[in-house]
N, C-alpha and C positions, 0 to 999 in steps of 0.2 A: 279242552280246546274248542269242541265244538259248541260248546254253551259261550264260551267268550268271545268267539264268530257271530254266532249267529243272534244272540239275544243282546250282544255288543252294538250289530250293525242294525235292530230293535229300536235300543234304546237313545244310539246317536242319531237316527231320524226322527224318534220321537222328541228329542231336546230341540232338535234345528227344524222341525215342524213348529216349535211356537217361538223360536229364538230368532232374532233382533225383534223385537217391539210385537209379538202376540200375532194374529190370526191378521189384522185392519190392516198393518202397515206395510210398505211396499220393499220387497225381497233385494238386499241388497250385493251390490255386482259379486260380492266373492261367495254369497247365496246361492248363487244361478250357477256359477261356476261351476261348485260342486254339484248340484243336481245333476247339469250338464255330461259331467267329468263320469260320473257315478253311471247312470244310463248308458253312456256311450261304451266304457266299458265292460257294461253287464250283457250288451247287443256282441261286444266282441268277443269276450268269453266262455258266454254261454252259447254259441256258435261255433266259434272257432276253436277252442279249445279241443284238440285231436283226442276220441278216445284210442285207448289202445287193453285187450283183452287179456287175463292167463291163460293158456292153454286149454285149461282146465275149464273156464267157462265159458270159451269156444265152444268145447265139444260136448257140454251139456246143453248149450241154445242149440247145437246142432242136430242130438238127439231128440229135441223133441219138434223138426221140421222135417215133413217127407223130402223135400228138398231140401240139401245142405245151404243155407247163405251163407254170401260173401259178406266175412266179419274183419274188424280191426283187431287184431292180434300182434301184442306187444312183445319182445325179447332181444337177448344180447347176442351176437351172431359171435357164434363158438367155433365153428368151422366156415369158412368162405364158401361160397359155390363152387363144387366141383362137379362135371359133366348133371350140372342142370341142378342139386341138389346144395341145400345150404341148413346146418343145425344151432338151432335158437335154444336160447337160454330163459325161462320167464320168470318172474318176479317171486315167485313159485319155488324155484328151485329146478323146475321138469325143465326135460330136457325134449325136444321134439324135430321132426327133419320135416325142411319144406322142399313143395318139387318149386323154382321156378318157373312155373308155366304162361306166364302172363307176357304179350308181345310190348307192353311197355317196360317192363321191368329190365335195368341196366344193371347186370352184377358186379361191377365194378362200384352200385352204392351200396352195395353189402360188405360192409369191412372188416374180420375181428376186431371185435370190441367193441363194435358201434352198438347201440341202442335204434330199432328198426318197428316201428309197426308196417306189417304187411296186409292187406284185404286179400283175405284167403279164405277157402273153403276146406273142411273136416272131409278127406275122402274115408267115409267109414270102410271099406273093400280091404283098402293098403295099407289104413290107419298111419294116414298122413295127410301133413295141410299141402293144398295144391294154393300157391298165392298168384295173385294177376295184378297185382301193383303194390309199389313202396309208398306208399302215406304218410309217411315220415324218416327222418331221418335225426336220431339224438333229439329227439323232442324235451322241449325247456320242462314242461309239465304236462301231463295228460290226466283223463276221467277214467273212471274203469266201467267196464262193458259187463253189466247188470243182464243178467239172467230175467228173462221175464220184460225188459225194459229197451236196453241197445241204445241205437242213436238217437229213441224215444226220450231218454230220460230229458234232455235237455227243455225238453217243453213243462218241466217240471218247474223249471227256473223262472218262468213268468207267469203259470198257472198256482201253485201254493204261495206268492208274496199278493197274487191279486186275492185270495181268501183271506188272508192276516187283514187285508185295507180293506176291505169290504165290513167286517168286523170294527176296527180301528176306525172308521167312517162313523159306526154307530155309537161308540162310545162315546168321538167326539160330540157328534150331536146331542147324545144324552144329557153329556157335561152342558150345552151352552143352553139346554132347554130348561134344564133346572137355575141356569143365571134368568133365563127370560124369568121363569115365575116367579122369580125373587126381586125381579129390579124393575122389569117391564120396559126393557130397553129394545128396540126394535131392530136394533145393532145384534144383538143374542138372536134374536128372532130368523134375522137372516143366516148369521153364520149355521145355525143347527140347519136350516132348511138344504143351505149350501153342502154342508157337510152329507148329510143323508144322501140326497142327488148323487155325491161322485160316489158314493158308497155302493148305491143302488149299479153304477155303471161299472163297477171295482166287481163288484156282483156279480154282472152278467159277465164280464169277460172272464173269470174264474168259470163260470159255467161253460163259457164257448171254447176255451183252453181245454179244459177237464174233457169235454163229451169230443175234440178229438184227437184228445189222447186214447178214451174208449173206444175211438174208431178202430185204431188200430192196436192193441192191446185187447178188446174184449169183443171184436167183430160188428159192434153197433154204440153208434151215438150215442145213446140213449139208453137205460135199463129201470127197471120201479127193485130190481134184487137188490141196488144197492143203496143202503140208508144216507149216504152223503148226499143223492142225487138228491132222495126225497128232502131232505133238510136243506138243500139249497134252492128246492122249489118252492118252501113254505116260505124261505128269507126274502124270495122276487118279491113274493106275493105281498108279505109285510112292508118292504118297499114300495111297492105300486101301492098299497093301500092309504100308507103315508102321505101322498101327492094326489090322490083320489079325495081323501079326505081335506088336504089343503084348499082345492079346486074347487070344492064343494061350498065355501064359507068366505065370503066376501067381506065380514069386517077384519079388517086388520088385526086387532087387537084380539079377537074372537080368535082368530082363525090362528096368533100362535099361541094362545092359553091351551086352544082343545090339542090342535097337533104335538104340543109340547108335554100335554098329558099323555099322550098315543106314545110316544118316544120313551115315558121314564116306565108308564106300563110294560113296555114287550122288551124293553135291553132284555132281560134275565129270559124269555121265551126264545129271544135270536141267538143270546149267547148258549141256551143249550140246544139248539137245534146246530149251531155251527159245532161248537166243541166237544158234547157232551153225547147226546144221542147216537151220532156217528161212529161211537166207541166204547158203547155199551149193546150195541146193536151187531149181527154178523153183517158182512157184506166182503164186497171184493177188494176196497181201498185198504191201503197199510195202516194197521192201528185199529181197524174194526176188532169186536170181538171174537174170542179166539185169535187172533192173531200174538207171534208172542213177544211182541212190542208196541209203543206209540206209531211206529210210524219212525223213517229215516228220517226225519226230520227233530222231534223230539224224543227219540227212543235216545236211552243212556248204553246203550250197547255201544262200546268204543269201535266194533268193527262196521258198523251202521252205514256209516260216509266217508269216504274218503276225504283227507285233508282239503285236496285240490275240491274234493263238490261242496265240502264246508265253508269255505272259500266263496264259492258263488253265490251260496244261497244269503251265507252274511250280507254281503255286498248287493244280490239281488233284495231281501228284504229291505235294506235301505234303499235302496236308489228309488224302488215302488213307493215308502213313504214317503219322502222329499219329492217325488214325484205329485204324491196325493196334495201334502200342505201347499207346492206350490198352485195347484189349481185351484186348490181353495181358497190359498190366497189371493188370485187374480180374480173367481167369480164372485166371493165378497166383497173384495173393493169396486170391481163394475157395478154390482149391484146397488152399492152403499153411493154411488158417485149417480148411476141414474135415478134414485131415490131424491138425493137433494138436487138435480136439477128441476126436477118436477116439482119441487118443494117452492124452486125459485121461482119457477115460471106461474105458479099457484098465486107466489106471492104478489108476481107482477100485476096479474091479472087481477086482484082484487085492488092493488091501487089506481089502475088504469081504471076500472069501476068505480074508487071514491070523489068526490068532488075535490078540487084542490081547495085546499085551507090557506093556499096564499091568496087567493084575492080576496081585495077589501069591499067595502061597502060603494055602491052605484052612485057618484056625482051626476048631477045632473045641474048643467049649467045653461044659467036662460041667458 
């Protein structure tokens, strides 16, 4: 299932990144729609989407904070509240008693039967949860509350889809850089150029996501321990290199023969510095080596992700590429549209410089 989520919602933004009419032509109303539709609710789900915890990984995040936090703890309320106390049920099977201690909390929305996440605290003393509000009530769907992760994970949802485009960026331009040297179309010239650019920006926000998520997960921004860091510092650099080198070379034609060689040289140095090195390498990321999977994301361990985060991420990888094609399709075509004005205005100016060939020869009458 998860392969057909996620490399499903892959493959239908890679079709509808070149579908109606290729990369030039302009995105049509039920195009935008879905991108629209897609984004809009990848912002709602991956936000609002309530987690809700087992018991059980409560009270291992709880063990390892000198102070217990208040966590989202999911379960089927077994018993009512009786003088302050109420017994949940979790997904688990465990069975656990909460104190209601929280001044907003209405025990009246505590119902046998109901489905309840509470924000509650692990009193290690009483071994019991102390809760101080209801979060939900019979929740339609929830995420599970990741040991190690928490209400963090969610930043996951738009930092790993911006590494697939950043990647996905370069390939494209690979592809139209090997059209340029074959056809010498200046159309190919621009798309690889355009392509690269959002790639490079697909890039950096994958890095500004990532470093803070490490803020809070690894206590700093920033580390050289881990090898994804370093192989996302060397892809900037291959980026900036890219558009240094363009900048550098003032004939047109010049300028995308060489960059276009620069492109089909390093695809295979970017792609294993994104995919390859980072998981052959130890570090802290999931899927590093020693680790004993790829990673939640493409590990094949069925208990890896939850349906509902499967879910997201599908729908998150597409929304990010349709997201990608669309900007490339609009700074393509800007680009391709001030290209030929300039061409016009070229043109004018050299007829407004030629003599007119309508007039005839000078009468001269005595």
């Amino acid at each position: 299932m998860k392969a057909l989520l996620i490399f499903g919602g892959f493959a239908l933004g890679m079709f509808l990144g070149f579908y109606p009419g290729g990369i030039t032509k302009p995105r049509p109303f039920w195009w935008r729609a879905v991108a629209m539709v897609a984004l809009v609710v990848l912002v709602i789900v991956g936000f609002g989407v309530p987690t809700g915890g087992t018991f059980g990984s409560a009270k291992m995040i709880s063990m390892t904070k000198d102070t217990p936090p208040l966590l989202p703890v999911m379960g089927k309320v077994i018993q009512a509240p009786t003088n302050g106390l109420a017994v949940l049920q979790d997904s688990d099977g465990d069975l656990d008693t909460f104190r209601l201690a929280g001044a907003g909390i209405n025990p009246s929305d505590i119902q046998p039967g109901d489905q309840v996440i509470l924000d509650a605290r692990f009193v290690r003393a009483e071994k019991l949860f102390e809760a101080e509000r209801v979060a939900s009530v019979n929740p339609i769907v929830t995420a599970p509350l990741i040991p190690g992760l928490e209400e963090r994970a969610r930043n996951l949802y738009f930092h790993v889809p911006s590494a697939w485009v950043a990647q996905i960026a370069w390939f494209v331009a690979f592809g139209f850089a090997i059209a340029y040297l074959r056809k010498r179309k200046i159309e190919h010239d621009i798309i690889a150029s355009s392509a690269a650019a959002l790639g490079g920006i697909f890039c950096l926000l994958a890095t500004i996501t990532g470093s803070v998520w490490a803020r809070f997960n690894w206590g700093t921004f920033w580390t050289w321990d881990d090898p994804r860091l370093i192989s996302i510092t060397i892809v900037l650099i291959v980026f900036g290199a890219y558009f240094a080198l363009r900048s550098a070379i003032e004939n047109q034609d010049q300028r995308g023969r060489i960059s276009a060689v620069y492109m089909v040289i390093l695809v295979l140095p970017v792609t294993f510095f994104m995919f390859v090195y980072p998981r052959i390498a130890g570090g802290l990321h999931p899927g590093s080596k020693g680790d004993v999977n790829s990673g939640p994301v493409l590990s094949g361990q069925a208990d890896s992700m939850n349906i509902v985060m499967q879910v997201i991420y599908g729908l998150a990888i597409f929304a990010f590429i349709v997201l990608y094609f669309w900007m490339l399709n609009v700074a393509v075509r800007t680009r391709l549209l001030g290209m030929r004005r300039e061409r016009r205005a070229a043109g004018m100016d050299n007829r407004e410089k030629q003599p007119s060939s309508a007039m005839g020869p000078t009468v001269v009458r005595l």
